[in-house]
C-alpha positions as CSV (number, residue, x, y, z in Angstrom):
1,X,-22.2,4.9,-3.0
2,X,-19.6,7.0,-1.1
3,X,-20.2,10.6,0.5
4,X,-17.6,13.2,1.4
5,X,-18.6,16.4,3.6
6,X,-15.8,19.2,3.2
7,X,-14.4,19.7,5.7
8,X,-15.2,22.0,9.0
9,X,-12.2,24.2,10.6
10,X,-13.6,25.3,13.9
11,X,-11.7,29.3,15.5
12,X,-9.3,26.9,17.4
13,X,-7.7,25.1,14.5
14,X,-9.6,21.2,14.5
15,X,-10.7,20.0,11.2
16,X,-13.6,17.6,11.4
17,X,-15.4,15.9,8.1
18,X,-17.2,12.4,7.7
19,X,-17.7,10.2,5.3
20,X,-20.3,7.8,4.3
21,X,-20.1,4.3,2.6
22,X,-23.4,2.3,1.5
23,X,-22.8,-0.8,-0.3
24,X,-25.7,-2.7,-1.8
25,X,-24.2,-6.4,-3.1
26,X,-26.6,-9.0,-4.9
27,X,-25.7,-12.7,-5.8
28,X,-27.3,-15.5,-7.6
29,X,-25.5,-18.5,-7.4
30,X,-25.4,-22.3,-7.6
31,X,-22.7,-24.6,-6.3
32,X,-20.8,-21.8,-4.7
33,X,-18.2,-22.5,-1.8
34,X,-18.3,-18.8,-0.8
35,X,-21.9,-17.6,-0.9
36,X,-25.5,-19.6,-0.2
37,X,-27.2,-21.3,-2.6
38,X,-30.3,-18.6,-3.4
39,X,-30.8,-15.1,-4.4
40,X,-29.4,-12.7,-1.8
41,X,-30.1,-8.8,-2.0
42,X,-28.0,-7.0,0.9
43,X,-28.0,-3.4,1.7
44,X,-24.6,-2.5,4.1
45,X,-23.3,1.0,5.4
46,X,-20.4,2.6,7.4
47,X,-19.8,6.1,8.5
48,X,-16.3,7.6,9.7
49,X,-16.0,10.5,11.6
50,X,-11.9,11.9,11.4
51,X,-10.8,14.6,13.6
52,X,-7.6,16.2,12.9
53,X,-5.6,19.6,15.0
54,X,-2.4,20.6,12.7
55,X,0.3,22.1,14.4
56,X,3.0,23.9,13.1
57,X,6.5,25.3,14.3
58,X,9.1,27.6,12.0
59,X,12.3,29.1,13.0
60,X,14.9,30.4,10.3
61,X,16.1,27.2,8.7
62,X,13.1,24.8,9.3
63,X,9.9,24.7,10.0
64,X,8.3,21.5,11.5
65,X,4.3,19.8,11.5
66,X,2.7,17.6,14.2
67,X,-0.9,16.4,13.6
68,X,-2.5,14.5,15.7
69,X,-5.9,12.3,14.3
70,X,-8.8,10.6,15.5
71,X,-11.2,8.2,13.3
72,X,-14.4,7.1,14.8
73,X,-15.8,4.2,12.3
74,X,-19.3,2.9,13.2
75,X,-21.4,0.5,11.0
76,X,-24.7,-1.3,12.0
77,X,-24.0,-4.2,10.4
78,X,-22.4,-7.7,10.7
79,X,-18.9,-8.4,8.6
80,X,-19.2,-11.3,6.4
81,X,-16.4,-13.5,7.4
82,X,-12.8,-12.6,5.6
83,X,-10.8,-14.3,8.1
84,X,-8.8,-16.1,6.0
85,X,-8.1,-13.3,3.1
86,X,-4.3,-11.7,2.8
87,X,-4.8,-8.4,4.2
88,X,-1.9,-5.8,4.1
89,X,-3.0,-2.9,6.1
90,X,-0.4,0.3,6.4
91,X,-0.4,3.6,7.1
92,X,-1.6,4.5,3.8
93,X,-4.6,2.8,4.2
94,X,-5.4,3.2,7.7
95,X,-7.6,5.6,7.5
96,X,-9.8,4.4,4.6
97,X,-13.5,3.8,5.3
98,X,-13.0,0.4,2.9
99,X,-9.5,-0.6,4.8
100,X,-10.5,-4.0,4.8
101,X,-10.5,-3.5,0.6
102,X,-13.9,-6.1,0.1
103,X,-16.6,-5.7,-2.6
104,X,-19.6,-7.8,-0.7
105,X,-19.3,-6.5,3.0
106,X,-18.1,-3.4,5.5
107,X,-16.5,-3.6,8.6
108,X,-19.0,-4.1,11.1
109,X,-19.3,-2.7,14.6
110,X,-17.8,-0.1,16.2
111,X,-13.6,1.1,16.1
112,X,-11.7,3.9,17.2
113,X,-8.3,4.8,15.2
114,X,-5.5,7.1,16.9
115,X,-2.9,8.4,14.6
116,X,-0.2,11.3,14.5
117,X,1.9,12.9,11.7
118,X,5.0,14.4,12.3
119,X,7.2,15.8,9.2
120,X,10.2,18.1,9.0
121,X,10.7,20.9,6.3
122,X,13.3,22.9,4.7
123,X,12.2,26.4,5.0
124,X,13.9,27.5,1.9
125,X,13.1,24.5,-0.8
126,X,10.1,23.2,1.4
127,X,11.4,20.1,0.7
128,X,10.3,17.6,3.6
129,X,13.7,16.1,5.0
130,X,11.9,14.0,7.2
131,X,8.5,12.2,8.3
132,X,7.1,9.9,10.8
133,X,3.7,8.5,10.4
134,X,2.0,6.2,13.4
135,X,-1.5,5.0,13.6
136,X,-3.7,2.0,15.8
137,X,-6.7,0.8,15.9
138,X,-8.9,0.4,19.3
139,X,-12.3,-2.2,19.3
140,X,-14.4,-2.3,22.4
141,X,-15.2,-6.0,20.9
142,X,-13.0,-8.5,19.0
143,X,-14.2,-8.8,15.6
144,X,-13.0,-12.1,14.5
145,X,-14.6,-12.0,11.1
146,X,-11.7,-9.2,9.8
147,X,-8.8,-10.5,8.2
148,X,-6.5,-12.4,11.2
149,X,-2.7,-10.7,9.3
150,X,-4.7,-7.6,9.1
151,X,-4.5,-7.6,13.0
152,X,-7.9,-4.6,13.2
153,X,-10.0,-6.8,14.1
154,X,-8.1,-7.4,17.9
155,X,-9.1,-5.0,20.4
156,X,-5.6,-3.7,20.1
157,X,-4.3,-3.6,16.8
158,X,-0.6,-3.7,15.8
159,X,1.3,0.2,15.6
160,X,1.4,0.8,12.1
161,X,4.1,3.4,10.8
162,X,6.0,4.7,8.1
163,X,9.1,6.8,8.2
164,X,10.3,9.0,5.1
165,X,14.1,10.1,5.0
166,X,15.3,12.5,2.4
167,X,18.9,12.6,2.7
168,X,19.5,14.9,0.1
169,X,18.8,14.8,-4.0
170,X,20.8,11.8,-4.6
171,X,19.3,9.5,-1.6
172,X,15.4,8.1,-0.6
173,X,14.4,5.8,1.9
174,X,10.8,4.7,3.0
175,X,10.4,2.5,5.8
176,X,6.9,0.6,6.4
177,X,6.0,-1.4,9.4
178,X,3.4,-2.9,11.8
179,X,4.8,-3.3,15.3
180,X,2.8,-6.3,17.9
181,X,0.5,-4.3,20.1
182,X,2.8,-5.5,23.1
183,X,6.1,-3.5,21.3
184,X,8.2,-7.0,21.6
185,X,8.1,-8.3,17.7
186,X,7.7,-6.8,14.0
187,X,5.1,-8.1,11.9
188,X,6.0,-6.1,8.9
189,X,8.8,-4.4,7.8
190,X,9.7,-2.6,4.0
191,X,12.2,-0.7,3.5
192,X,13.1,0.6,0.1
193,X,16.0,3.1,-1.0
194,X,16.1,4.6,-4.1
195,X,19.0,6.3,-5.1
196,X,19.5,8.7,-8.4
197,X,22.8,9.7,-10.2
198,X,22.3,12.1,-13.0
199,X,20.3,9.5,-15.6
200,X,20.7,6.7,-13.7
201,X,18.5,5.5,-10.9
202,X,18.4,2.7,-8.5
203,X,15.4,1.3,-6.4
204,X,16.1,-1.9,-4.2
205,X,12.7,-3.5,-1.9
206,X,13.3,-5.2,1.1
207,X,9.9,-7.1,2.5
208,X,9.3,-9.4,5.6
209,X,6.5,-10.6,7.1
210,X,6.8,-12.9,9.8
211,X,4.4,-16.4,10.0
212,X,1.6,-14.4,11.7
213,X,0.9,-12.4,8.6
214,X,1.8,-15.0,6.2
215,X,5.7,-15.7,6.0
216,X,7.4,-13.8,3.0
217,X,10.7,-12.3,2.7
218,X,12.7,-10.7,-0.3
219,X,14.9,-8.3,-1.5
220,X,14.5,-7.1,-5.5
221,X,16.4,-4.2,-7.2
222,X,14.7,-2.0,-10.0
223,X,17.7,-0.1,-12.0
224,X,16.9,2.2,-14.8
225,X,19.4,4.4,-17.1
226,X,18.0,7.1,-19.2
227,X,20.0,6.5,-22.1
228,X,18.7,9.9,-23.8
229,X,15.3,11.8,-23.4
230,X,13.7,9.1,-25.5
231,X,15.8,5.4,-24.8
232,X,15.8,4.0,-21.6
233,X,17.5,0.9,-20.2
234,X,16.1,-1.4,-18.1
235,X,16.8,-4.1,-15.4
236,X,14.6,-5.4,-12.1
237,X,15.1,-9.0,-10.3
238,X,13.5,-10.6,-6.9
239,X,15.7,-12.8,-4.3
240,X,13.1,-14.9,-2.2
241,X,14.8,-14.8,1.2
242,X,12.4,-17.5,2.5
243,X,14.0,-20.4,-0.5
244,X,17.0,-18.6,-1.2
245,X,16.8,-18.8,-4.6
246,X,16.6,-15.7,-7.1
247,X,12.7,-15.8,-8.7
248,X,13.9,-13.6,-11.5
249,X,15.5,-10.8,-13.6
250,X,13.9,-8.9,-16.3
251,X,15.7,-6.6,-19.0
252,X,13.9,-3.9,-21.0
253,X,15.0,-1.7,-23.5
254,X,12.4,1.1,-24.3
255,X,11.7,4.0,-26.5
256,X,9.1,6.3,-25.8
257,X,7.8,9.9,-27.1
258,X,4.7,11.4,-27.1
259,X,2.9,9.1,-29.7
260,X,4.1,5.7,-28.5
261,X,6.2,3.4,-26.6
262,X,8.2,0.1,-28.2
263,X,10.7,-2.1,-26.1
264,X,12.1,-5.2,-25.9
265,X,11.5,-7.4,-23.3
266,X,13.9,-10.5,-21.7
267,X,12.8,-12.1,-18.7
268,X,14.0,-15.3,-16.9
269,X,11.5,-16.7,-14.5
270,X,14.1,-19.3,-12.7
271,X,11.0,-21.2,-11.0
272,X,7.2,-20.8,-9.7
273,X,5.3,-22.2,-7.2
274,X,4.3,-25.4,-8.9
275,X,7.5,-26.3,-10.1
276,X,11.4,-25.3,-10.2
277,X,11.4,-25.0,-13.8
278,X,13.5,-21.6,-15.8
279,X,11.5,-20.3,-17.9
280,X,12.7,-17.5,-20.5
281,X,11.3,-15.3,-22.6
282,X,11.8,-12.5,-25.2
283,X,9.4,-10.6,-27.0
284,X,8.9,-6.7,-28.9
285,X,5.9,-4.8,-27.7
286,X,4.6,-1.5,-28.6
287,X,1.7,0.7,-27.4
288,X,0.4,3.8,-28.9
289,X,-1.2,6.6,-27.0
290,X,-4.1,6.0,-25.5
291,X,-5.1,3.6,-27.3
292,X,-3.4,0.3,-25.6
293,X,-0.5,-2.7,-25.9
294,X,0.6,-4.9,-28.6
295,X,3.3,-7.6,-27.7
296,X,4.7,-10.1,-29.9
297,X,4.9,-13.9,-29.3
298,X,7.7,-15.3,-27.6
299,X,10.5,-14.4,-29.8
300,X,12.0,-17.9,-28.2
């Protein structure tokens, strides 16, 4: 059960709201290796205060936002222990009373999140040009039960950021990172560009994460050409950077209007964790609105 106040603009400009989060989570089980063998009945809650004070200055051409933001998170209750579970926390999620992203537990204690957004506007399209997110998270206590890549759980948490760059219609790029509470190391960086060319348009990913949040690099391209307003053409592969060895490449060929949408699917899996083993396949799949998906068998 989640509550939402509206939100409160005081005569000098802060905005103030809080938000509520009661979880109630029940198991019966037997044999389990994550939960006690008996009937358990628990009842949890968190409640987030956010503070916000937007800023604005225009001239002519531009016109620019700052706004600075303060979460104040408090819960009662003790976290289960998700140590060991593969948290990615961002800015985009920050700020989220269920950050942690769990169905049986909250995050317990007390924590204090600092943030800021900056962005940069065009005063004549009020297209934003340019943005810069940052946000951290302050503990008075360690909470070692929170996810260890998460890194909220530490007193001081890692600077989490993301920088938007709109170079003009034909050029995108996002840029998502966590930078080491000590400002010597990156423990996650994703970059991703998308350019567009008239019909045709082009998205390549670039993700690391060093050891401490779990060891994973790769680079994959997404390409799409808009053969007409109906027929588009499709093509997306992965590179692992870790193995050095392409995972694999996908091509789709797809008709759509407002009824349905059929295509015709090739992908090439050139190996998976278990074994380093191609894999191909080719298949006709067609889904009508709203109803759902129908694919064929392997057409191999």
């Amino acid at each position: 059960l989640t509550y939402n106040s509206n939100s409160n603009v005081s005569l000098n400009g802060l905005i103030n709201n809080f938000e509520i989060l009661l979880k109630n989570f029940n198991t019966k089980t037997k044999n389990s290796t994550t939960y006690k063998d008996k009937d358990e009945t628990v009842l949890q809650s968190i409640i987030n205060y956010e503070l916000k004070y937007p800023l604005q200055k225009t001239n002519e051409k531009y016109f620019n936002t700052f706004t600075p933001i303060m979460s104040i998170r408090y819960s009662p209750n003790k976290s289960k222990n998700k140590s060991e579970i593969d948290r990615i926390i961002n800015y985009e999620n920050i700020f989220s009373i269920n950050r942690i992203g769990v169905s049986d537990t909250v995050e317990g204690g007390q924590s204090l999140t600092l943030g800021s957004e900056y962005a940069f506007f065009d005063n004549f399209s009020n297209n934003k040009l340019f943005s810069l997110n940052l946000a951290t998270v302050l503990r008075d206590k360690e909470n070692k039960k929170l996810p260890i890549n998460s890194t909220i759980g530490q007193k001081n948490s890692d600077i989490f950021g993301s920088i938007d760059l709109n170079v003009n219609k034909f050029i995108k790029l996002d840029y998502n990172f966590s930078l080491d509470n000590n400002l010597d190391r990156t423990n996650y960086n994703q970059i991703e560009s998308t350019f567009t060319v008239n019909n045709f348009i082009t998205t390549f990913n670039f993700l690391e994460k060093n050891t401490f949040s779990g060891g994973e690099s790769y680079i994959s391209n997404e390409s799409k050409f808009n053969i007409d307003e109906n027929m588009s053409l499709g093509f997306n592969t992965r590179k692992n950077k870790e193995k050095d060895l392409t995972e694999y490449y996908n091509w789709i060929f797809q008709y759509k209007n407002d009824c349905l949408i059929a295509g015709i699917e090739y992908k090439k899996d050139f190996y998976t964790d278990e074994a380093l083993r191609p894999d191909e396949q080719i298949f006709f799949s067609i889904s009508i609105l709203p109803f759902g998906k129908v694919s064929s068998p392997d057409l191999n």
